[in-house]
C-alpha positions, 0 to 999 in steps of 0.5 A, spaced: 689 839 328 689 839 335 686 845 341 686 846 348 679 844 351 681 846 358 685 848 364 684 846 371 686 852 376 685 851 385 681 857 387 678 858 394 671 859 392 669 857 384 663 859 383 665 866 386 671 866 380 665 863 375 662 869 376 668 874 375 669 870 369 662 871 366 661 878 367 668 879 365 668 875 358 661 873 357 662 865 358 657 861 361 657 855 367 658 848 362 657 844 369 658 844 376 658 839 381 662 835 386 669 833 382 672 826 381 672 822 388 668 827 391 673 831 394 671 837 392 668 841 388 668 844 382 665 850 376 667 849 369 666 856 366 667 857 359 664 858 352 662 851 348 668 850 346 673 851 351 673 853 359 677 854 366 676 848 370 675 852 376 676 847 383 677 847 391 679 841 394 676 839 401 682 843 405 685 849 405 689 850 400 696 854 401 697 861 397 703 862 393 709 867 394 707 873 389 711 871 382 712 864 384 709 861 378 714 864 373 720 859 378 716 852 379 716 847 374 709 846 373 707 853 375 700 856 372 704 863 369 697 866 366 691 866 363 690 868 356 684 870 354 683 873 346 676 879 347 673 882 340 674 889 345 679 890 349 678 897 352 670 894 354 673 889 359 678 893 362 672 898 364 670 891 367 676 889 370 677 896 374 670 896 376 671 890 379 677 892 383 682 890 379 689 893 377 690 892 369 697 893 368 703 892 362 699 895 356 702 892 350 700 895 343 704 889 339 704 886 332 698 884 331 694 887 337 693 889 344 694 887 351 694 888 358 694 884 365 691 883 371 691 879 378 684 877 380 683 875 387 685 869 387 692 870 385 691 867 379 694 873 373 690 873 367 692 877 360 687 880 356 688 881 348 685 883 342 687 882 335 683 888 332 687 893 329 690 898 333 
């Protein structure tokens, strides 16, 4: 049996996108300091199981073209995020400022997205009976 501990993701302030996370998801900071070689730093934000290394390097960094992930090789398309109520985080998530989109209700649950402000897209699931 295998599971995903942990994605890395650049943003340009993490400990901002760390605070977004908690108050969306519930999550808490697992560690946070300089990261390796001291070239950066970075926020490991999550639940004590997995987390989203959230990192900024020591220069600028570039933004992507809106959509560009679904066409380059290695791209980070999305984040999935499995919540128990779906209806209580998107209240959050639009009273951050944040557009939900693409509702799905779909065997066995319920989805939407939404682009923070970081570029970075993240879908929005519960499995809970519709």
């Amino acid at each position: 049996m295998s599971e995903l501990e942990h994605v890395n993701v650049t943003v340009p302030d993490p400990k901002a996108t760390a605070g977004m996370l908690i108050d969306l998801f519930g999550w808490h900071i697992r560690w946070e300091g300089p990261s390796m070689e001291g070239q950066g730093y970075t926020v490991h934000v999550g639940s004590e199981k997995s987390y989203v290394a959230l990192y900024t390097g020591p220069g600028p960094q570039t933004v992507p073209k809106k959509d560009a992930s679904y066409v380059t090789r290695g791209g980070l398309n999305h984040l999935g995020v499995v919540v128990d109520d779906l209806d209580a985080v998107e209240t959050k998530v639009k009273s951050l400022g944040f557009e939900p989109t693409s509702h799905a209700d779909y065997e066995p649950g319920r989805r939407f997205y939404f682009t923070d402000a970081d570029g970075v897209e993240i879908e929005v699931i519960s499995y809970d009976k519709v």
